[in-house]
C-alpha positions in Angstrom: 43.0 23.9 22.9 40.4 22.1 24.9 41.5 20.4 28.2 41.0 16.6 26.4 43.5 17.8 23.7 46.7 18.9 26.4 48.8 16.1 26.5 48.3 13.8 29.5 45.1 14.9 29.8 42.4 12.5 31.4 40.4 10.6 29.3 37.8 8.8 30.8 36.3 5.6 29.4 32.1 6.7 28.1 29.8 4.4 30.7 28.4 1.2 30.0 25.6 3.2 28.5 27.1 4.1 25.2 27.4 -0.1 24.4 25.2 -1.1 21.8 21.6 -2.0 23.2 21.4 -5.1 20.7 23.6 -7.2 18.3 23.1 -6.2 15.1 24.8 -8.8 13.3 20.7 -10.5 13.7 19.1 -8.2 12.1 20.9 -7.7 9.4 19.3 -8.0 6.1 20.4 -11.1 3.5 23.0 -9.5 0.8 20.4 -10.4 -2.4 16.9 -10.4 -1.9 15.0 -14.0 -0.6 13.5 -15.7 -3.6 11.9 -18.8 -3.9 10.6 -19.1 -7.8 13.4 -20.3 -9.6 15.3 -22.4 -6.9 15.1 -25.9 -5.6 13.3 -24.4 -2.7 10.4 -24.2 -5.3 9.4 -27.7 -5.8 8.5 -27.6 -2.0 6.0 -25.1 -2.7 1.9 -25.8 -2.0 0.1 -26.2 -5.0 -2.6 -25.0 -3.5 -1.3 -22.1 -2.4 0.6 -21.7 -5.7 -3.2 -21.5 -7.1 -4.4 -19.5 -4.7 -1.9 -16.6 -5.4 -1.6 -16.9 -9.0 -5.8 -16.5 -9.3 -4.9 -13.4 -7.5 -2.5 -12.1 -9.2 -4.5 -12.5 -12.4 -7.1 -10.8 -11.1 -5.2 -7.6 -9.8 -3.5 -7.7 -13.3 -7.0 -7.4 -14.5 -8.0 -4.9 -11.9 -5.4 -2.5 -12.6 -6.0 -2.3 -16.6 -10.1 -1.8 -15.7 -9.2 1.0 -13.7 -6.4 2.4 -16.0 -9.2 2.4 -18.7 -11.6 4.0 -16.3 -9.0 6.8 -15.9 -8.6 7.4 -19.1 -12.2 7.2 -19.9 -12.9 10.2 -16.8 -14.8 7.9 -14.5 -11.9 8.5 -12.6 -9.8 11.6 -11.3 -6.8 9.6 -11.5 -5.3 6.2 -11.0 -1.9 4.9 -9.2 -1.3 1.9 -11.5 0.1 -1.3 -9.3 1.0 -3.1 -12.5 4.0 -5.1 -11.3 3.8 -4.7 -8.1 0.5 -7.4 -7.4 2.7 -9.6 -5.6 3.4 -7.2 -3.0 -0.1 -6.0 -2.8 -1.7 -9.4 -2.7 1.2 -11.1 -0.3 0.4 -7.8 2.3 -3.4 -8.5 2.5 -3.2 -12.9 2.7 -0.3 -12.7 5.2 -2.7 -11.3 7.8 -5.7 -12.4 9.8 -9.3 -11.9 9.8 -8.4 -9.4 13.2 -5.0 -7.5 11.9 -5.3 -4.3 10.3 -3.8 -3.2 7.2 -2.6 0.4 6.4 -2.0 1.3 2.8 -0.7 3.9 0.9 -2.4 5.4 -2.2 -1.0 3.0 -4.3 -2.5 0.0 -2.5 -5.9 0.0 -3.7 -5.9 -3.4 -5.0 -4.3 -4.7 -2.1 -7.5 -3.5 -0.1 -9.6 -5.1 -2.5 -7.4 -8.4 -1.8 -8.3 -8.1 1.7 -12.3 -7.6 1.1 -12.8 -4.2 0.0 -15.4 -3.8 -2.3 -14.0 -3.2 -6.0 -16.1 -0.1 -6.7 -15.7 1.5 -3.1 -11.8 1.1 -3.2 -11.9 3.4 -6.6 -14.7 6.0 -4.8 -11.9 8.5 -3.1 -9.8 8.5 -6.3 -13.6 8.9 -8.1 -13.6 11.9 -5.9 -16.8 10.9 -4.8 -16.0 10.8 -0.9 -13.7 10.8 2.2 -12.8 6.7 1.5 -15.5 5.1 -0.2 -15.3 2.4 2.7 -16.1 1.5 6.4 -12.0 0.9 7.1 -13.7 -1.1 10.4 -15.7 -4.0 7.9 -12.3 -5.4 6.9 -9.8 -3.6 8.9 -8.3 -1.5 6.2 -7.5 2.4 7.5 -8.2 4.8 4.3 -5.9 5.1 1.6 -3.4 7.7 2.5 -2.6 10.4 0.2 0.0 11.7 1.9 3.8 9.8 2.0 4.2 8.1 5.0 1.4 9.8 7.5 0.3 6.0 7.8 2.6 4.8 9.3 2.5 6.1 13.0 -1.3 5.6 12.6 -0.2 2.0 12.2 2.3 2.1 15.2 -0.1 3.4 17.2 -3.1 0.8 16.7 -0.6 -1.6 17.1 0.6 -0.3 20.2 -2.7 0.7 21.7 -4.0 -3.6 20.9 -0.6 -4.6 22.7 -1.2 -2.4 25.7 -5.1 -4.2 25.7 -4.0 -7.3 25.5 -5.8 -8.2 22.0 -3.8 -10.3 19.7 -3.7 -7.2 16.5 -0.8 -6.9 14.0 -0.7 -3.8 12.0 0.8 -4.3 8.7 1.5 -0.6 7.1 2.8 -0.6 3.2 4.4 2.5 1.9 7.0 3.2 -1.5 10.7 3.7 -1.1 10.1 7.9 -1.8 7.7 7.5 1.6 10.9 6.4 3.4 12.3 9.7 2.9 9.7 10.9 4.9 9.7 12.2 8.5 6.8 10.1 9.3 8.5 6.8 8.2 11.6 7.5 10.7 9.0 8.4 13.6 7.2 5.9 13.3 10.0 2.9 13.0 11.5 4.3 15.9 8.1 4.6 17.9 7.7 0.5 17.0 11.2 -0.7 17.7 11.0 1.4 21.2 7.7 0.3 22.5 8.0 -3.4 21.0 4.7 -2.3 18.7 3.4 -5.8 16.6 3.8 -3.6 13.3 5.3 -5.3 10.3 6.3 -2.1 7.7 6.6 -3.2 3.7 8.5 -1.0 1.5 7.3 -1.6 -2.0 10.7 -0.3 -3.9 9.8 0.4 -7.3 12.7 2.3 -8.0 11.3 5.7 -8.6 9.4 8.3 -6.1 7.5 10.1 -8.7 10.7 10.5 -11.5 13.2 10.4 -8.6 15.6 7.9 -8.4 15.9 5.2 -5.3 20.2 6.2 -5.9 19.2 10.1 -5.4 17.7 9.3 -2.0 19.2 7.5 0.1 23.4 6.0 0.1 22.4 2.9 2.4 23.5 -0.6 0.8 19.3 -1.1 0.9 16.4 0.2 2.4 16.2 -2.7 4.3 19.3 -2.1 6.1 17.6 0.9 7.7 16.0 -1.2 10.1 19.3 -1.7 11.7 19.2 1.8 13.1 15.8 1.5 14.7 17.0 -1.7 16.2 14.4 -4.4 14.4 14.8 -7.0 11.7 15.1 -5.6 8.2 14.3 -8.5 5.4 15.3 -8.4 1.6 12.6 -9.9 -0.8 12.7 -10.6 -4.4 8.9 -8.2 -4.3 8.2 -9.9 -8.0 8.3 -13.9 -6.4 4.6 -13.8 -4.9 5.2 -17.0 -2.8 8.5 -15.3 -1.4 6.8 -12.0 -0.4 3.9 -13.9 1.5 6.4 -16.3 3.5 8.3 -13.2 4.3 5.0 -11.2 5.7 3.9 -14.5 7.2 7.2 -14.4 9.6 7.2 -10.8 10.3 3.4 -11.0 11.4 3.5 -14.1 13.5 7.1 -12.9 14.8 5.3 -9.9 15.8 2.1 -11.3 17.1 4.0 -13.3 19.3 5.9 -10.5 21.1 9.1 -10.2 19.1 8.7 -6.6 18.0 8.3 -4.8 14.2 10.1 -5.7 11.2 11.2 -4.0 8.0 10.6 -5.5 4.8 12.0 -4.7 1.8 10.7 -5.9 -1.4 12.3 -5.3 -4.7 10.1 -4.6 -7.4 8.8 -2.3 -10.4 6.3 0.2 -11.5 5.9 -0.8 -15.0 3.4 1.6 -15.3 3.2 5.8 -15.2 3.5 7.1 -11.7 -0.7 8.1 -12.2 -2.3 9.0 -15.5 -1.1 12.6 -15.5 3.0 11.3 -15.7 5.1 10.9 -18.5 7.7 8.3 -17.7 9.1 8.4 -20.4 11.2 11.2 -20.1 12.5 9.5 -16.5 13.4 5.9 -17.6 14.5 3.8 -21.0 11.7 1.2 -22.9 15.1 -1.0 -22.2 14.7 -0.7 -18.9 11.3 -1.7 -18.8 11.2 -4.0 -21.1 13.3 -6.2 -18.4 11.9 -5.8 -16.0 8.8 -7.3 -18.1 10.7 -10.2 -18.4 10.2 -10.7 -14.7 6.6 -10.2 -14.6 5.2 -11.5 -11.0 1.6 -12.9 -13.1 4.2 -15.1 -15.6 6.3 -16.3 -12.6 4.0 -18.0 -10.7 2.3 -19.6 -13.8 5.2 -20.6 -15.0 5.9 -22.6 -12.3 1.8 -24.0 -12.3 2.8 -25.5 -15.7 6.5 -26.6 -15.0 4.8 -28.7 -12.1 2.2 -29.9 -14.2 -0.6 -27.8 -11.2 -2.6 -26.1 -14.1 -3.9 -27.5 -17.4 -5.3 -25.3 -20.5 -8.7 -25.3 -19.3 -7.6 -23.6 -15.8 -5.4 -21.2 -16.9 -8.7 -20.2 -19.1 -11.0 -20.4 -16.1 -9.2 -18.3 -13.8 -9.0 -15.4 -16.7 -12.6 -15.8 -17.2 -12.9 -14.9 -13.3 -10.7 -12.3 -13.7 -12.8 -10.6 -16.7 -16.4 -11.0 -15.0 -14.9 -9.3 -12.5 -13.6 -6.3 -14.5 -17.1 -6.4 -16.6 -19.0 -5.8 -13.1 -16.3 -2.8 -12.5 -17.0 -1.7 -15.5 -20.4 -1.6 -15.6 -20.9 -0.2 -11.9 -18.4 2.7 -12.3 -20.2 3.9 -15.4 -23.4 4.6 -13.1 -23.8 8.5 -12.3 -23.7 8.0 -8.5 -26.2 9.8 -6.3 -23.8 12.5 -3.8 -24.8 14.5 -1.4 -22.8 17.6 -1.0 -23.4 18.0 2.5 -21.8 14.6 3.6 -18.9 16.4 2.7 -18.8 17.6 6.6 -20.1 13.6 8.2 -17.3 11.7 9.7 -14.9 14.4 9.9 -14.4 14.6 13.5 -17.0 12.9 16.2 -18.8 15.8 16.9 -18.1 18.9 14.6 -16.3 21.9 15.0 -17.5 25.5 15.4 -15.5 26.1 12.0 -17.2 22.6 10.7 -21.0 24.0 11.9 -20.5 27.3 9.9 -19.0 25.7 6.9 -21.9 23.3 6.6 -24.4 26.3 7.1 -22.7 28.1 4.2 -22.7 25.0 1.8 -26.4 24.7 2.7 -27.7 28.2 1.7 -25.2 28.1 -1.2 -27.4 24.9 -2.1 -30.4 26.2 -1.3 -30.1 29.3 -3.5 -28.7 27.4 -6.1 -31.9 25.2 -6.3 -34.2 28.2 -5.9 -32.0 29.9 -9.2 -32.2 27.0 -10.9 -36.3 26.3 -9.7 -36.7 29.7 -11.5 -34.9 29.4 -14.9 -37.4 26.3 -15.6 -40.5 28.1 -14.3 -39.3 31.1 -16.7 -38.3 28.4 -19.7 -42.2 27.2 -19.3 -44.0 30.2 -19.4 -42.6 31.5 -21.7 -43.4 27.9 -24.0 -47.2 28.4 -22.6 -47.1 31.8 -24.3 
């Protein structure tokens, strides 16, 4: 028996400290996810806007079957399909400006090629061709990142470091629901809320981390609802309502541009696609289930409600899919090209100034090279002598 648990003993009251730091009855998430298609809300919607997205949309649909067929056709190592998903992916890269960064995950290649990224050098580090494929400074995207999560504090961080400068930055990091069962998500939401960082996080929920279940994950009423814990705003979005997602982003950035802090954004969707080439989902998930989520396709959505308002004809529906296949045509024909590597660049923008380890590497490589060239230099010369004889 501990001295608390004698009867009468003194029990003082914990200090002021232990109160909670914040009410969290704000930040709270809505109980259904925020949608916009579909509700009166709708008809107040900008046409132009409306247009703007779905031309996007189209195109990424577009985007993600050239580069599925690339896959399949081995101009590719391998492919993380965003099929049902564009809305998040397009919504992520408009809701920012020209001086924000964006941070995505592997997935997020056409959200990268929303935000400027050329098609082709998007696709290069899943070529297997190089360390990115792109200058992440041209547009402000960092690298696609491989591993789960490790973006995030990289996005803190930036964020952080332009608050501390005084340059008006927002970092806007996108990750899946099985990156939020990673260390680095927790780190770096508690990092953001702590220090105030102008970071807005989007979790893409697709349902599935790999074959594993959002239910076999996590118990919380939402992802969303984790932001409670950190002490930000967590936000529920319909991730399939295009126009929902971007008003949603567009908050969370300008809320944190103007010095109130991170936000969590959840936003419901699906993979209708394979996790990459090499799954099977098949043997994870029902047709059934698929099939509904089909139903609710984000490209249909928004043109349906272009033609319910009477915003597109025949003739613009057809010009905007034109667009979209041009596009895939130039893909198509420039990722057929052999491209021209060097095997040494293997060791360039590794670290600023390279390593003792690095410098011996890169020597090795080199006579490897060399005395592959010189091998190869004298098969031919033997190949033509022995023609001349």
């Amino acid at each position: 028996m501990t001295v608390l648990e004698q009867p009468g003993a003194y029990r003082p009251t914990p200090p002021p400290a232990w109160q909670p730091r914040t009410d969290p009855a704000p930040l709270l998430p809505d109980d259904e996810p925020y949608r916009l298609l579909g509700t009166p809300a709708a008809d107040a919607l900008d046409p132009e806007r409306l247009r703007l997205l779905h031309g996007h949309l189209v195109r990424g649909r577009r985007y993600n079957t050239q580069a599925t067929a690339l896959t399949r056709q081995g101009r590719l190592a391998v492919y993380p399909s965003s099929t049902g998903q564009e809305a998040c992916e397009i919504a992520a890269a408009l809701a920012l400006e020209d001086r924000d960064w964006l941070f995505p995950s592997y997935r997020d290649t056409l959200a990268a090629v929303t935000r400027g990224v050329d098609p082709v050098r998007a696709l290069t580090l899943l070529r297997g061709d190089w360390h990115t494929g792109y200058d992440p400074h041209e547009h402000r995207v960092a690298p696609l990142a491989t591993p789960l999560a490790t973006q995030l504090p990289h996005a803190v961080g930036l964020a952080h470091a332009a608050r501390l400068k005084g340059d008006d930055v927002v970092a806007l990091a996108m990750v899946g629901d099985g990156g939020t069962s990673e260390g680095d998500f927790h780190e770096a939401l508690n990092f953001a809320a702590v220090w105030r960082a102008p970071v807005v996080f989007l979790v893409q929920n697709n349902g599935f981390a790999i074959s594993v279940p959002l239910s076999k994950q996590t118990a919380a009423p939402s992802l969303a609802h984790k932001a409670v814990g950190y002490g930000m705003p967590g936000r529920l979005v319909d991730g399939n309502d295009a126009p929902a997602v971007l008003e949603v982003l567009t908050e969370a950035v300008r809320r944190a541009r103007a010095g109130g802090g991170p936000t969590l954004v959840e936003a419901v969707t699906y993979r209708l696609d394979a996790h990459t080439n090499a799954d099977d989902a098949t043997r994870y998930r029902s047709d059934t289930e698929v099939a509904a989520w089909r139903s609710h396709d984000p490209v249909e959505l928004v043109e349906r409600e272009l033609v319910r308002r009477d915003l597109v004809d025949a003739d613009g529906l057809a010009a905007v899919r034109e667009a979209a296949e041009r596009m895939a045509a130039d893909l198509r024909e420039r990722m057929n090209e052999d491209p021209a590597l060097d095997p040494m660049e293997l060791f360039d923008h590794v670290y600023a100034r390279r390593t003792a380890r690095l410098r011996e590497q890169a020597e090795l490589l080199r006579a490897e090279l060399a005395a592959a060239a010189a091998a190869d230099g004298s098969a031919h010369g033997g190949e033509r002598e022995g023609t001349d004889r």
